[in-house]
ZAMI-509523 format. One record per residue (C-alpha): residue number from 1; x, y, z. Coordinates in steps of 0.001 Angstrom, whole numbers, plus 524288, in hexadecimal, padded with zeros to 5 digits. Example, Ala and Ser with C-alpha at 12.3 -4.5 7.8 and 13.67 -1.06 7.14 Angstrom:
<sites>
(1 (8300C 7EE6C 81E78)),
(2 (83566 7FBDC 81BE4)),
</sites>
This chain:
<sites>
(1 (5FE13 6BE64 1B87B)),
(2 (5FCED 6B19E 1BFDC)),
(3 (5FDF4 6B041 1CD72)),
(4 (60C68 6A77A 1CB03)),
(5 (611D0 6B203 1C1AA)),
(6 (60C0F 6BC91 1CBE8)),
(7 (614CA 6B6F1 1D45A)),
(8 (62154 6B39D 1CC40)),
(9 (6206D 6C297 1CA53)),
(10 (62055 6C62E 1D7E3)),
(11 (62C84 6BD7F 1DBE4)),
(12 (63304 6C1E7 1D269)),
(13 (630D7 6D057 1D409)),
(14 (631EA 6CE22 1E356)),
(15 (624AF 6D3C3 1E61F)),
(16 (62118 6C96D 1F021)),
(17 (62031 6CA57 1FF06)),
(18 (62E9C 6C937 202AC)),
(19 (62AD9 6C42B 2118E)),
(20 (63290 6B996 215B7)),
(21 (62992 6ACF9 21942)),
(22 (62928 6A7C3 22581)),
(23 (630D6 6996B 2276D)),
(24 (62763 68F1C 223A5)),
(25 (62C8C 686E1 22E70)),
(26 (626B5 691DE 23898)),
(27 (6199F 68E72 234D7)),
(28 (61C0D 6800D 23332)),
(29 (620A8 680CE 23F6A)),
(30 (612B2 68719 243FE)),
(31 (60AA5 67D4C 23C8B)),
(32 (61178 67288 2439C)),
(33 (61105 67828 2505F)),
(34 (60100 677F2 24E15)),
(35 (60118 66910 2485B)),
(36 (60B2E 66508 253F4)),
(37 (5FE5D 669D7 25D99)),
(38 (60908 674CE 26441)),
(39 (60174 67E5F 26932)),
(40 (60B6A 6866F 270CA)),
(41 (6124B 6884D 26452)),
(42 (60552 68C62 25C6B)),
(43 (60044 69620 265A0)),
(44 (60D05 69BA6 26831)),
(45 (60BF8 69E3F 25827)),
(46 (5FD63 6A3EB 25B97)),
(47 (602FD 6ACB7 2648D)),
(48 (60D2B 6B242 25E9C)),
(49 (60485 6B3EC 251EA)),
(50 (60C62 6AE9B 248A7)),
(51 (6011F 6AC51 23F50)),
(52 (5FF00 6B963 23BC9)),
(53 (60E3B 6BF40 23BC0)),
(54 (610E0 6C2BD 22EF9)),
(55 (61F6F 6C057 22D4B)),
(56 (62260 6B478 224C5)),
(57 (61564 6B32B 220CD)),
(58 (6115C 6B397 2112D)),
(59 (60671 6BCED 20E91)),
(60 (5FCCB 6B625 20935)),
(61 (5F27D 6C0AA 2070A)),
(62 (5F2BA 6CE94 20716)),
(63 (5E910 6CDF3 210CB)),
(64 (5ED63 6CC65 21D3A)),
(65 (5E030 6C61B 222AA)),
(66 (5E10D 6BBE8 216F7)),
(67 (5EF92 6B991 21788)),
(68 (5EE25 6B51D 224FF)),
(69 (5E3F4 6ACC5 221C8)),
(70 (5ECA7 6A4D1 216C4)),
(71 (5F5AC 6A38D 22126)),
(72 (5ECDB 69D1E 22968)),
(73 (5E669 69566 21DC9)),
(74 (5F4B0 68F2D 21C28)),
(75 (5F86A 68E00 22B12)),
(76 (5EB51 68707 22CD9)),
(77 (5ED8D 67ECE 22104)),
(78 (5FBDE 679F7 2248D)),
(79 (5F822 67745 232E7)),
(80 (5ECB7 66EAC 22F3D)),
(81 (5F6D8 668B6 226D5)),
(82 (60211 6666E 232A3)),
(83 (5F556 6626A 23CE3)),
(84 (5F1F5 656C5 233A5)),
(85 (5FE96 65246 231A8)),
(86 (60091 651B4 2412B)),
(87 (5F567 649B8 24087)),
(88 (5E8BF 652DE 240B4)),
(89 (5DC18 64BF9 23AAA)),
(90 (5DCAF 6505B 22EF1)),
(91 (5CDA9 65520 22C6D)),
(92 (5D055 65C90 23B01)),
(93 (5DE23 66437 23465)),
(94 (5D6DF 66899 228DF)),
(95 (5C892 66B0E 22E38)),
(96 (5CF10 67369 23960)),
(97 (5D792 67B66 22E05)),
(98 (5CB98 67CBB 22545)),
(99 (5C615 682EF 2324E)),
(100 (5CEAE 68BDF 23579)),
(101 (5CFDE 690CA 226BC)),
(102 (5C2A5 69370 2258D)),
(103 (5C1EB 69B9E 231A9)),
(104 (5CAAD 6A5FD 22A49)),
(105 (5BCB7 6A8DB 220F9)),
(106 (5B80B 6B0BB 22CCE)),
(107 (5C4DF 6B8B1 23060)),
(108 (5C83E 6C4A3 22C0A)),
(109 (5D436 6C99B 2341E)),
(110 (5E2B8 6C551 23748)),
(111 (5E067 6C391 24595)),
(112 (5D4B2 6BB76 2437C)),
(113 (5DE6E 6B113 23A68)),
(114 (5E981 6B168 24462)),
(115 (5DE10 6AE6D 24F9B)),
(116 (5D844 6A415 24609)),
(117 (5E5E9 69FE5 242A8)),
(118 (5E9E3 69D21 252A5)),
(119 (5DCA3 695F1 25375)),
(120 (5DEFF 68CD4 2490D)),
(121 (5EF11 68A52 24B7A)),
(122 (5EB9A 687A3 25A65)),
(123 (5DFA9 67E5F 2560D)),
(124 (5E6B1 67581 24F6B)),
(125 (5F3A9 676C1 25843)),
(126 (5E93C 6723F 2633A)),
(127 (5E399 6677C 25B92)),
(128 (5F0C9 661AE 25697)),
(129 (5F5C1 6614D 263F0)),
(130 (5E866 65A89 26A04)),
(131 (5EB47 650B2 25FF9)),
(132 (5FA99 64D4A 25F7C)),
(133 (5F8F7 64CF7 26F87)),
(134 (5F050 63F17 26B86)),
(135 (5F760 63CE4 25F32)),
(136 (5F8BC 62D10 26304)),
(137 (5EF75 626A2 25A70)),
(138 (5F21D 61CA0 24FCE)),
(139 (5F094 62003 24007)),
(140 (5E3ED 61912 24085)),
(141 (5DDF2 62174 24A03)),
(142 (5E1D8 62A78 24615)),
(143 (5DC46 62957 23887)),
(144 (5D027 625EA 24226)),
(145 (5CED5 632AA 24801)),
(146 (5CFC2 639D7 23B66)),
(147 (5C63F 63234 235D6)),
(148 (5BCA2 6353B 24112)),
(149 (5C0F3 644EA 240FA)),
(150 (5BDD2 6445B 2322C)),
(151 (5B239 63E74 23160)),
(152 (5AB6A 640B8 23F1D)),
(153 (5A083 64941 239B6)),
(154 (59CA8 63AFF 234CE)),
(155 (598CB 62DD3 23AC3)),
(156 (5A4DC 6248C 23DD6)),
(157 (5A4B0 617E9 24137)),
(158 (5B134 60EB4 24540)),
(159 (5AD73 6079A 2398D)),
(160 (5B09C 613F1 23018)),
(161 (5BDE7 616D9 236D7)),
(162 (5C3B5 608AC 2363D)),
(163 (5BFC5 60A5F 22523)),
(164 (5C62D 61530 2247F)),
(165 (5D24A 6113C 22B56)),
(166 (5D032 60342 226A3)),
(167 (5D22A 5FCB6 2333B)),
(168 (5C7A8 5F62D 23963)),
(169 (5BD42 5FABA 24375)),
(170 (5C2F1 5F140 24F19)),
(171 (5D1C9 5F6DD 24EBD)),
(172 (5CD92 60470 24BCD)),
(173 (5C3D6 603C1 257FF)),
(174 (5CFF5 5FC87 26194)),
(175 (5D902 6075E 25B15)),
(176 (5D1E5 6128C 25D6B)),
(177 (5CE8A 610AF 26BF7)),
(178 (5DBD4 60CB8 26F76)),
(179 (5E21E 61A0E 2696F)),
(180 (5D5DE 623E8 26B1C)),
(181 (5D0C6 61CD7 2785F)),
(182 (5C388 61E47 27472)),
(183 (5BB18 6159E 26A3D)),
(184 (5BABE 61BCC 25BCC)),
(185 (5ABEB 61F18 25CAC)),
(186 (5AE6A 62672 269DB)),
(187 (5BA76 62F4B 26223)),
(188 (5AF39 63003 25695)),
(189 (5A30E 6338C 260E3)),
(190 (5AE34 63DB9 267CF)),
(191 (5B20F 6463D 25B00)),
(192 (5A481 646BA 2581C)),
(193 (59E24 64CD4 26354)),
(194 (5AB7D 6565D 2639C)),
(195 (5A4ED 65AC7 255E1)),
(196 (598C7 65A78 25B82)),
(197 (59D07 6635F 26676)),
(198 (5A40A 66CC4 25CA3)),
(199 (59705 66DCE 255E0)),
(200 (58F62 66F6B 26124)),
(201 (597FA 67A12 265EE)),
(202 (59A23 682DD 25B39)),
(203 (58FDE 67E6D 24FBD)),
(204 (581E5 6805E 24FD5)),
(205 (58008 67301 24A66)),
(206 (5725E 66C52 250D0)),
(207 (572F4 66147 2590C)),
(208 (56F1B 657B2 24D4F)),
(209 (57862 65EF0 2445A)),
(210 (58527 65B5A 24C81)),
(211 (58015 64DE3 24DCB)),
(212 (57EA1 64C0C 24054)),
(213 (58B81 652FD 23BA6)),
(214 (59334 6498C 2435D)),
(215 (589E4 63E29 23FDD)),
(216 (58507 63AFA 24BFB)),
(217 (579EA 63136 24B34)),
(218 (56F7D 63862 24FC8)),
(219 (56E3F 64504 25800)),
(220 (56D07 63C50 2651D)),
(221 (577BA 6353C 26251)),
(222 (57E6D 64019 26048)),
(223 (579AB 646CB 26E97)),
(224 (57C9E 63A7A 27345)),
(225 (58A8E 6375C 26F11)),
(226 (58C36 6472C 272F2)),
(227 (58856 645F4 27F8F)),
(228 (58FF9 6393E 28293)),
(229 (59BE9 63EC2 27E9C)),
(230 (59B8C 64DB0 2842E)),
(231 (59020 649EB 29020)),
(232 (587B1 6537A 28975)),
(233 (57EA8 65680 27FE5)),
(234 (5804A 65D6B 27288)),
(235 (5775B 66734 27655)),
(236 (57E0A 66A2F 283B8)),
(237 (589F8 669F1 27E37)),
(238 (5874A 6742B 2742E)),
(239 (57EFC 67CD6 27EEB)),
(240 (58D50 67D86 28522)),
(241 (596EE 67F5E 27C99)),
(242 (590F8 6850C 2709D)),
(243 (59AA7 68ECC 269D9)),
(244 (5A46D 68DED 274F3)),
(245 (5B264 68F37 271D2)),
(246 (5BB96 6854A 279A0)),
(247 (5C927 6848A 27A27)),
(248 (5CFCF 67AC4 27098)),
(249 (5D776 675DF 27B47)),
(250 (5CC3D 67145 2823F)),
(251 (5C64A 669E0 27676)),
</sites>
């Protein structure tokens, strides 16, 4: 029997789960609270562990473990969705939700989802309201910082943002200092070495390695730039504040 005529069967013959669904608009009304950056709202949800209550919610699996883990799967999913559309970069929505839904692979038990779950609701909450607090900058900028959060692992030049947007390098340059305040290789320079300190901090990646993953020059250009922005060296920096945890509030 196919899975459709499986089915047909079992509404007919009223063998299905007669639970009554939760409201849609409840958990619209969730997602939007993340994308809207409210964070009283979302870890007021966190608390009161609404993620894993079990009233209104379709079973999914007959595995508990893996049910909650579909659940997440879509919460993640339609979140990334509602973060973009408030105007999250779009490679930094769906990178973060392909990293959260990967982290499920190495948990195996219902509090470990809900713990993974309040992580990943309150990281994006956090984000999206970092980012509608500055939320002043024109479509072409925009477009200009997504660009650059895209394709930062590369080399960018003025030159290759003005062809993309298909303005030229001279109003693009004007543009972006009056909206950003600084100059559009200083913004480039800055999310770099933020990488760079990610990697330093919790990858084993060499010296050389980070500099070439984020197309640095040369190593000493790399130490260089580094040290001009953060005062520091790589090395120091990673002696410091290898595998340490901070608060995303203080990022």
């Amino acid at each position: 029997m196919s899975y459709k005529n499986e089915w047909i069967l079992m509404e007919a013959t009223d063998d299905i789960d007669e639970m009554e669904h939760r409201e849609v608009v409840e958990e619209i009304a969730f997602y939007r609270a993340v994308a809207n950056g409210d964070l009283k709202k979302v870890r007021k949800n966190c608390e009161q562990g609404r993620f894993i209550e079990n009233d209104g919610v379709g079973v999914l699996s007959r595995d508990p473990v893996t049910n909650l883990k579909y659940h997440f799967v879509i919460t993640t999913a339609m979140i990334a969705r509602l973060c973009r559309e408030k105007g999250m970069e779009l490679e930094q929505a769906f990178r973060l939700s392909d990293f959260y839904i990967q982290k499920l692979d190495d948990i195996m038990t219902e509090k470990e989802v809900q713990k993974l779950h309040d992580e990943m609701v309150l990281d994006y909450t956090e984000k999206m309201q970092k980012y509608l607090r500055n939320d002043t900058y024109s479509k072409h900028i925009n477009a200009c910082k997504e660009y650059i959060y895209s394709h930062i692992k590369e080399r960018i030049t003025i030159e290759d943002l003005a062809n993309v947007l298909g303005v030229s390098t001279s109003y693009l340059s004007r543009l972006f200092k009056k909206e950003v305040g600084i100059s559009v290789s200083a913004y480039i320079r800055k999310h770099k070495i933020d990488m760079a300190k990610n990697l330093l901090r919790f990858s084993d990646y060499s010296i050389i390695e980070i500099a070439n993953r984020l197309s640095f020059s040369s190593q000493s250009h790399f130490i260089q730039q580094f040290r001009e922005v953060m005062g520091i060296t790589p090395k120091k920096y990673r002696d410091e504040y290898y595998m340490i945890q901070w608060n995303m509030e203080e990022k």
